[in-house]
Each structure stands twice: as structure tokens, then as C-alpha cells.
N, C-alpha and C positions, 0 to 999 in steps of 0.2 A: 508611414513608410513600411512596406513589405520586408518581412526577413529573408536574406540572402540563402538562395538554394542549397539543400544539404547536397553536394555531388559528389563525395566520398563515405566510406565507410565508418562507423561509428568508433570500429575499432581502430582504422588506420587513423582519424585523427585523434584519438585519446593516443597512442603510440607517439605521437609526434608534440603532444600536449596541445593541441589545435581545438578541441571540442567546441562548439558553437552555443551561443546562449541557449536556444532552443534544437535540445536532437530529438529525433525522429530516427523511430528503429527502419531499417534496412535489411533486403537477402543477406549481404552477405556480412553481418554481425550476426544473424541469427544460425548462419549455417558455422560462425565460429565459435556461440557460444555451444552449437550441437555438440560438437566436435571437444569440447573441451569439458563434457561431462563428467563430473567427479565420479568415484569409486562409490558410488553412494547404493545403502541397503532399504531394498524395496518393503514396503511396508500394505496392509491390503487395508484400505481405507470403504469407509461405509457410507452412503449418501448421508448430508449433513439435516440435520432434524427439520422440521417441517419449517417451524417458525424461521429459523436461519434461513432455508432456502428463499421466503418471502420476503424476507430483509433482504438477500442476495438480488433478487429479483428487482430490485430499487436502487441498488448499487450504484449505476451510472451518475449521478447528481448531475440536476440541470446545469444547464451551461451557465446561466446566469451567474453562478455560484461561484465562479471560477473568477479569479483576479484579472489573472492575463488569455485571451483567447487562444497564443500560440501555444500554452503549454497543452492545453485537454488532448493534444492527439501526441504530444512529447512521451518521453520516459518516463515522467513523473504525472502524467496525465490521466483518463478517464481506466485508460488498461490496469494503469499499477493501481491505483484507486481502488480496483473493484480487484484484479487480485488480493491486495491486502486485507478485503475487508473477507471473501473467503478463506485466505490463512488465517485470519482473527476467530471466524466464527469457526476453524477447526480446533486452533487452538483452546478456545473456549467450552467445546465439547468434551476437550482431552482434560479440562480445569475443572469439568463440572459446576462451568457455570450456569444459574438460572436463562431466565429469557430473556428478564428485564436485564441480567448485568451483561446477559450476548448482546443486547439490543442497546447500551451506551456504548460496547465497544465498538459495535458494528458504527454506529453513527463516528465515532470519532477516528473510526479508519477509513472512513468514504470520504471525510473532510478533511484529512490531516495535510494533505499539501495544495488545498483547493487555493490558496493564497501567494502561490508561489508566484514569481515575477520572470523566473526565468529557470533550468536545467544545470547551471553551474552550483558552486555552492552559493546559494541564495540562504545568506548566516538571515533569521528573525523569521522566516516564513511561518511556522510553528506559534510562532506569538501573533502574527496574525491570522492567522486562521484559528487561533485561539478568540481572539478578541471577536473576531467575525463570529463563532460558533455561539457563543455569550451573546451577541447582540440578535442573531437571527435563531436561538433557541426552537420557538413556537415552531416557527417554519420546519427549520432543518427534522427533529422531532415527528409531526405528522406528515413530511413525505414518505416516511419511513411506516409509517402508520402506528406512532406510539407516541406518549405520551409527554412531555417536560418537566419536571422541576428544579428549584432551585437546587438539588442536593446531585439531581443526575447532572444536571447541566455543565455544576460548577466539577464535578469529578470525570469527566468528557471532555470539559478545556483545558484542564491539567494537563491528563494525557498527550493529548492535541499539542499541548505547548511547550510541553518536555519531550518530545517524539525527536525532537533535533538538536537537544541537546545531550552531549555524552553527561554517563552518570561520574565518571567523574572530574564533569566541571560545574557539576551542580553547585550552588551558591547556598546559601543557608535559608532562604524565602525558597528554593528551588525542592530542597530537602523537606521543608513545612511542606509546600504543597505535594511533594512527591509519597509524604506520610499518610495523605489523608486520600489517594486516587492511585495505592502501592501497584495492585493488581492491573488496574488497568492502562497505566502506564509500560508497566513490565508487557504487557500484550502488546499492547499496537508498536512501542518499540521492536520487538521481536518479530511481528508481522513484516514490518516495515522493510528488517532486515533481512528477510528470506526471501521478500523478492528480490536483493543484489543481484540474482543472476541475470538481468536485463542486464547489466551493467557490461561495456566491452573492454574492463581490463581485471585480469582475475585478483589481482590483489584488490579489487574492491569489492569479492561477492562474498557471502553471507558469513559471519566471522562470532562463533560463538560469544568470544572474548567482551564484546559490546552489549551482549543484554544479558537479561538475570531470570532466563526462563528455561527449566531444564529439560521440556518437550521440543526444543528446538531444535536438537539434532534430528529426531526423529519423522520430522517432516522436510527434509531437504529435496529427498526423493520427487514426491508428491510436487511440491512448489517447481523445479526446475521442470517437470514435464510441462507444466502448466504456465510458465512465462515461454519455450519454447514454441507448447502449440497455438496458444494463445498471439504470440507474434507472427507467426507463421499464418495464421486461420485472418489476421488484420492483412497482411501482406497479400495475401489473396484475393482481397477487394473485401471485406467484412467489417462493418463498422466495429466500432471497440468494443462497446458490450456485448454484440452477439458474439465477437471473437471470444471475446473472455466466458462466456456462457458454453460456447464450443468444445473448449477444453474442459470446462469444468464437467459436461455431461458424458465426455472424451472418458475422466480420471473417474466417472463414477459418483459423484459429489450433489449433482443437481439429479433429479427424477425427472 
């Protein structure tokens, strides 16, 4: 059965608490979330290092990959996907991380809601796409063009499978794994949450208080250009990765 047409805005039915299992950004959410741009300090950002861009370049994950087919074009779809996975790989630059620890983050912010069932809160999504990341290792890994083991594997389905749970409702098994995969959890969480500003109601965009990464104010700027043009460049007629590629060549980021 086909899903029932979005024919209002994303903002007016979150206002009304209406949201539909599957949204799909619209003009006129994107012209409200224009409009409602923070006070925020500009910062001059440098294109992102070669390998990152190459990883970037892969971003999009096949469709196959994806749980539910209505989500890949949704809010939490192919756009936020490959946004976070370029907030990840800046954040990672600003961490001084290697290539190989860019390159399990990158992977476990291309997949981290590839499992989702629907745009609401869909509580476990994270554990499955955890569980999926663990079983399709080999794959997920060299589309990316790198390598697997069990050490990266299992520190990438962590992440992956704590990204939606708040830290403090971590469980004590949640805390073990969260000790052993700190850094890359603290990333893709952070990533995750600076794309909020798709989001069309402001008390839900990007909220220091929820992660543990203290380069995240510093990129707010940068991220909200980039979900704007980004939605904007899709709304156009652009499919989602070259939208998301648009902006990013837009903000300076890709070569």
C-alpha cells in the first residue's frame, strides 16, 4: 500500500503534532527553517583531506541497504546520511583523527539510520543497523574502499547502536561497550546531532546538552548552510547525493 501524500508542510504538522510516519522536506519548511537562523559565528572552513573527500564520494549507500524504501528520500534518508557522514569526516579532522579511524567513522555515519522503519521516533533503529553493520561487514567496508576487521567492525556497531540512545540512559552493557568505541560514538552522535536543523520545530535542532564533543559548537554555522542548500539544491529537481555534493562544493569542502 502506498503512503498517503505529504500535502502540508512539515512545519505546520509538527505544530499541530500531525507528523506522518514518512516526511519528506518541502519549500516551505526550508524557507522556515531559513528564516529562523541562529545568531551563529562564521568560521572559514578548508576543503576536507583527499581520502575523506573519497569516502565522501561513496556516501550515498546503495538502496539495497536501506530497511524501508520510503525512508531514503525522507529526513532521515540518503541527504542526512551523507550530511553526517561530512560533519563526521570534519569533525574528525578537527580530532586529528588518522584515516583509518576517519574511515570507521565515516562508515558508521553512512549506515547509522540505514535500518530505520519509519521518521517518527522509531525507539531500536540503531540496534538494527547495528546488527545489520556486524553481519554485512565485508560489504559495507569495501564499498567504501577499505578494509574490515573484527576490532574495526565491532568499534563501528557500537557507535552505530548507541547513536540513539541518550547517554544518560546508557545501561551498564551500554557503558562497557561505550568504553571501548568512546571516541567514535562521541562523533557520530554529535554528527547526528547537527544535522537537527532539517528538523521543523526549533526546540528540536542541534542542542549541545546531548553530546560530549566540545568542537560542536564550532560547526553549527557551516552544518545549517549545508542542510539549507542541500534541501533547497533536492527541491530543485537534484537527486540527494548530487544535492548534498552541491552544497558541500557550495561551503568549500569537496574540490
Amino acid at each position: 500500500m502506498g503512503a498517503t501524500p505529504q500535502t502540508e508542510s512539515l512545519v505546520e504538522l509538527a505544530a499541530r503534532k500531525q507528523l506522518p510516519r514518512h516526511q519528506y522536506m518541502d519549500r516551505d519548511t526550508v524557507r522556515w527553517i531559513a528564516a529562523n537562523r541562529p545568531d551563529l559565528s562564521e568560521i572559514t572552513v578548508e576543503p576536507l583531506p583527499e581520502a575523506s573527500q573519497r569516502l565522501l564520494h561513496r556516501a550515498a549507500v546503495p538502496a539495497g541497504w536501506w530497511l524501508e524504501s520510503q525512508v531514503t528520500g525522507s529526513i532521515h534518508g540518503i541527504r542526512h546520511g551523507m550530511r553526517t557522514v561530512a560533519i563526521a569526516a570534519l569533525l574528525a579532522r578537527d580530532a586529528g583523527m588518522d584515516e583509518a579511524e576517519t574511515g570507521d567513522l565515516v562508515v558508521a555515519a553512512a549506515v547509522h539510520d540505514c535500518r530505520r522503519v519509519h521518521d517518527q521516533d522509531d525507539r531500536g533503529h540503531g540496534a538494527r543497523a547495528s546488527s545489520w553493520l556486524a553481519q554485512n561487514a565485508d560489504t559495507v567496508w569495501q564499498h567504501f574502499g577499505l578494509t574490515a576487521t573484527t576490532a574495526r567492525t565491532h568499534r563501528a556497531a557500537v557507535a552505530v547502536r548507541l547513536h540513539d540512545v541518550p547517554y544518560s540512559s546508557f545501561s551498564a552493557a551500554d557503558e562497557a561497550d561505550y568504553a571501548e568505541a568512546e571516541q567514535l560514538c562521541d562523533m557520530v552522535k554529535a554528527a547526528d546531532a547537527l544535522d537537527r536543523y532539517r528538523l521543523p520545530k526549533l526546540s528540536w535542532w542541534p542542542d549541545a546538552a546531548h553530546v560530549r564533543l566540545g568542537s560542536f559548537e564550532g560547526f553549527r554555522a557551516t552544518v545549517f548552510d549545508l542542510v539549507v542548500r542541500s534541501e533547497n539544491a533536492h527541491l530543485e529537481g537534484l537527486g540527494g547525493a548530487e544535492a548534498v555534493e552541491v552544497a558541500l562544493r557550495e561551503k568549500g569542502l569537496l574540490s
